[in-house]
SERO-4910 file (N, C-alpha, C, O; in steps of 0.05 Angstrom, whole numbers):
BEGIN
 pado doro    nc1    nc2    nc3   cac1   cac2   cac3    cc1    cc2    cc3    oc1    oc2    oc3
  Unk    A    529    801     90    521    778     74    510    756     93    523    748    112
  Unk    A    487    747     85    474    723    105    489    695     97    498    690     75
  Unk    A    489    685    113    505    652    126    490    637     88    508    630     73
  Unk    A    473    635     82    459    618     57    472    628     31    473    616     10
  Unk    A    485    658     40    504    677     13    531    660     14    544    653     -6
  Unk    A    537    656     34    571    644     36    578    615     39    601    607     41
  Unk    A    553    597     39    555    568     31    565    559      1    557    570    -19
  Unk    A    579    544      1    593    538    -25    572    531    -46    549    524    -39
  Unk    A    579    534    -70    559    530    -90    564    500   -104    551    485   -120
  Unk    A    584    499    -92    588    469   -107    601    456    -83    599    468    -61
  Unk    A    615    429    -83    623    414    -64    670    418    -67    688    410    -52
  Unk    A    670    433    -93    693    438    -90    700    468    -86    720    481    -90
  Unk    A    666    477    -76    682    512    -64    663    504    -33    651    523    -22
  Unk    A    662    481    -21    655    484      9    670    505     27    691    517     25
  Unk    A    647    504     46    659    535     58    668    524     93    647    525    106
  Unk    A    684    517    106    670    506    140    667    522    155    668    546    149
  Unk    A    662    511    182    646    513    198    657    548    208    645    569    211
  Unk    A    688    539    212    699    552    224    710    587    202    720    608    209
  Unk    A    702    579    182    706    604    163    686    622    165    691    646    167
  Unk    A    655    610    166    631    614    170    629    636    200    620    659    200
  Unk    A    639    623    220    643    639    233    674    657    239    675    665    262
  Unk    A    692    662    227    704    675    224    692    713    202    697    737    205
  Unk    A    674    690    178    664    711    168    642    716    181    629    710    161
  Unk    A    632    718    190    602    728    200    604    737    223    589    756    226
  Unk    A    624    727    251    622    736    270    603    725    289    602    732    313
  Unk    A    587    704    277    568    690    298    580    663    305    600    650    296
  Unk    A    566    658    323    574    632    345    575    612    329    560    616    310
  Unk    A    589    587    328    582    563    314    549    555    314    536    551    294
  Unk    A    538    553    348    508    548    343    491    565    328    470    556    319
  Unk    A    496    590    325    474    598    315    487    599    289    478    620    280
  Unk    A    498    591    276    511    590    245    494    559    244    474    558    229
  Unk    A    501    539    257    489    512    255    456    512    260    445    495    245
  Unk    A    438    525    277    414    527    279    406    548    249    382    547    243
  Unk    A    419    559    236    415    574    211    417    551    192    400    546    174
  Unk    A    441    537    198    441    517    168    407    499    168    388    497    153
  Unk    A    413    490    189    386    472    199    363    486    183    349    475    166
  Unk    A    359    513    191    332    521    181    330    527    149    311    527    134
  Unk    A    355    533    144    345    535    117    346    493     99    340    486     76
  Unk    A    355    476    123    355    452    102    318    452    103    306    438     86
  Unk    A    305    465    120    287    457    128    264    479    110    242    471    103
  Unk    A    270    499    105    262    501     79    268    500     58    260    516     42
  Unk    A    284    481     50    290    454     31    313    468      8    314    467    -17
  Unk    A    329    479     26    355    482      7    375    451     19    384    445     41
  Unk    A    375    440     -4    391    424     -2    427    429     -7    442    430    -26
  Unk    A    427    429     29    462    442     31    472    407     54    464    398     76
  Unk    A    490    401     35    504    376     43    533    384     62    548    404     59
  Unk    A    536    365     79    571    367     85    577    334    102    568    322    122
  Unk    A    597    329     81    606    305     75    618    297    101    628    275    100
  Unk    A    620    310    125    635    310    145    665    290    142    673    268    151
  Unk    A    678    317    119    704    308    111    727    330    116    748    331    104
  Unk    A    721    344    131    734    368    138    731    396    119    745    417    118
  Unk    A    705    386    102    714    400     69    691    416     71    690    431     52
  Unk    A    671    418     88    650    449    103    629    448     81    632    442     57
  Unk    A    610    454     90    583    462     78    577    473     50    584    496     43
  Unk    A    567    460     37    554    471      4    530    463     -9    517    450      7
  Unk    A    518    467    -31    501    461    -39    501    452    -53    507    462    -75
  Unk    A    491    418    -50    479    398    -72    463    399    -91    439    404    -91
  Unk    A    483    393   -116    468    393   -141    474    366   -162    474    363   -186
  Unk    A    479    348   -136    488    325   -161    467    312   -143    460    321   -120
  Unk    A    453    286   -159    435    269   -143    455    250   -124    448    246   -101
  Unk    A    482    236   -137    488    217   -115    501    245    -88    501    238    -64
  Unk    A    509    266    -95    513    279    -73    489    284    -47    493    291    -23
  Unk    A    467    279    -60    438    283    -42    433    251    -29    425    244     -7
  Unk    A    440    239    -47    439    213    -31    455    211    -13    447    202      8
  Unk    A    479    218    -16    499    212      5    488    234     31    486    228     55
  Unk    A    484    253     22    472    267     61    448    262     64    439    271     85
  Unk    A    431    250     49    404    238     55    410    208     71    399    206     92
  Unk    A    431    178     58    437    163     80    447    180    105    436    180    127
  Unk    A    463    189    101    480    197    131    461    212    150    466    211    174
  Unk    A    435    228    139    424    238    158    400    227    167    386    237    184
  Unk    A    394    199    150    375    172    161    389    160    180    378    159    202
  Unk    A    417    149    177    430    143    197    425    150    217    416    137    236
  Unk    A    429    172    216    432    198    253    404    192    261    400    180    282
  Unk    A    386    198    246    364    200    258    353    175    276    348    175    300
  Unk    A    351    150    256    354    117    265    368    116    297    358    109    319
  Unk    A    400    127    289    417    129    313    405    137    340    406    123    361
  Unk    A    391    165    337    378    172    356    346    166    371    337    167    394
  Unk    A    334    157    342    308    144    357    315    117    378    306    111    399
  Unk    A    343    100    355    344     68    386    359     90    408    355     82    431
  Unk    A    374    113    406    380    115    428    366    122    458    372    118    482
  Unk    A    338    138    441    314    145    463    304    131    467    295    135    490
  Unk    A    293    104    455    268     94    453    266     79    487    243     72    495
  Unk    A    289     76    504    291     65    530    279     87    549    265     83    569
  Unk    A    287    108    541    272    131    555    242    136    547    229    146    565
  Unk    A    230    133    527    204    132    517    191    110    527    171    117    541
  Unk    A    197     80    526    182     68    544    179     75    567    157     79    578
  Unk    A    206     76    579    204     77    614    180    114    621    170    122    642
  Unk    A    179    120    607    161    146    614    143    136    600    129    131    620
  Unk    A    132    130    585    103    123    578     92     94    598     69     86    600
  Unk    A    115     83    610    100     64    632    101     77    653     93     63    671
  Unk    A    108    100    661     97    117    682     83    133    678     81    147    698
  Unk    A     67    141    659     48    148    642     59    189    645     47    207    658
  Unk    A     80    191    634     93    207    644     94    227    610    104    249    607
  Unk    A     85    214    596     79    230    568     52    231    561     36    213    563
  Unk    A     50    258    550     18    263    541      7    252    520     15    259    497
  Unk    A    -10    234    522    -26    214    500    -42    240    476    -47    234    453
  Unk    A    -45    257    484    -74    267    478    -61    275    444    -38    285    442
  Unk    A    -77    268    419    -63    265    397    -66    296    391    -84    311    400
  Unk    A    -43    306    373    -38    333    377    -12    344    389      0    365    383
  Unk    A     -5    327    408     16    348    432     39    332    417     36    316    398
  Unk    A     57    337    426     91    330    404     96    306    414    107    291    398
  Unk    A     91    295    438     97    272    455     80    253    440     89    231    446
  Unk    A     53    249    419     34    240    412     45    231    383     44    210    371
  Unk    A     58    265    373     73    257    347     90    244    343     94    232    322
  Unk    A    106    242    363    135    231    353    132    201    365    153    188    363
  Unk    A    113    189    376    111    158    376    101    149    351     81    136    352
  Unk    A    112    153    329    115    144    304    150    133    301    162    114    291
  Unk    A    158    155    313    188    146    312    195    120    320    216    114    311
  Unk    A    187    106    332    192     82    349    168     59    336    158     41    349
  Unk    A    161     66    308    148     38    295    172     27    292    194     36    285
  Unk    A    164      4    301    180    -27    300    187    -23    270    210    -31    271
  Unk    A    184    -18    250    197    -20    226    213     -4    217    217     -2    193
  Unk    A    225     13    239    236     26    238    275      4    248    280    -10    267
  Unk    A    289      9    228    305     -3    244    332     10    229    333     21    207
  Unk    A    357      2    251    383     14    241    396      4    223    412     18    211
  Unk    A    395    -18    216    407    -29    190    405    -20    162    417    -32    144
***
């Protein structure tokens, strides 16, 4: 049975991390690089990081709630790079040329972007 068969169907049959890999036999990362790809083809699978493991969202404030928390992270991590992004783009140490990923992701760091 694949890792997307054994995610909870609701938020009171969550499944964690550690069951996931007890049943499956795979590593935590590659159970976590699996969840990732399927949020990413847009199964919306939430976890409340309440000890209560991975399921699938079907209530709207449940989607809101891992939609803030995963704006958060993200926010979190752009102010955390953005010291390293300057300091290499004033050493001209990232590729301008539009196209390359270094080109894309200086969107992340619009000023209106902020953690609050």
């Amino acid at each position: 049975m694949e890792i997307k068969d054994r995610i909870g169907e609701d938020k009171e049959h969550a499944v964690t991390l550690l069951q996931l890999i007890w049943d499956t036999g795979e590593p935590e990362r590659a159970i976590r690089r699996e969840i990732q790809r399927l949020r990413t083809e847009g199964l919306l699978i939430n976890n409340d990081q309440d000890g209560r493991g991975y399921y699938y969202a079907n209530k709207p404030d449940e989607i809101l709630k891992q939609y803030k928390q995963d704006r958060h992270r993200f926010l979190a991590i752009a102010a955390r790079i953005k010291p390293a992004y300057k300091f290499l783009k004033e050493k001209g140490l990232l590729d301008k040329e539009k196209g390359s990923p270094e080109y894309e992701q200086m969107s992340l760091f619009d000023t209106s972007l902020t953690t609050t």
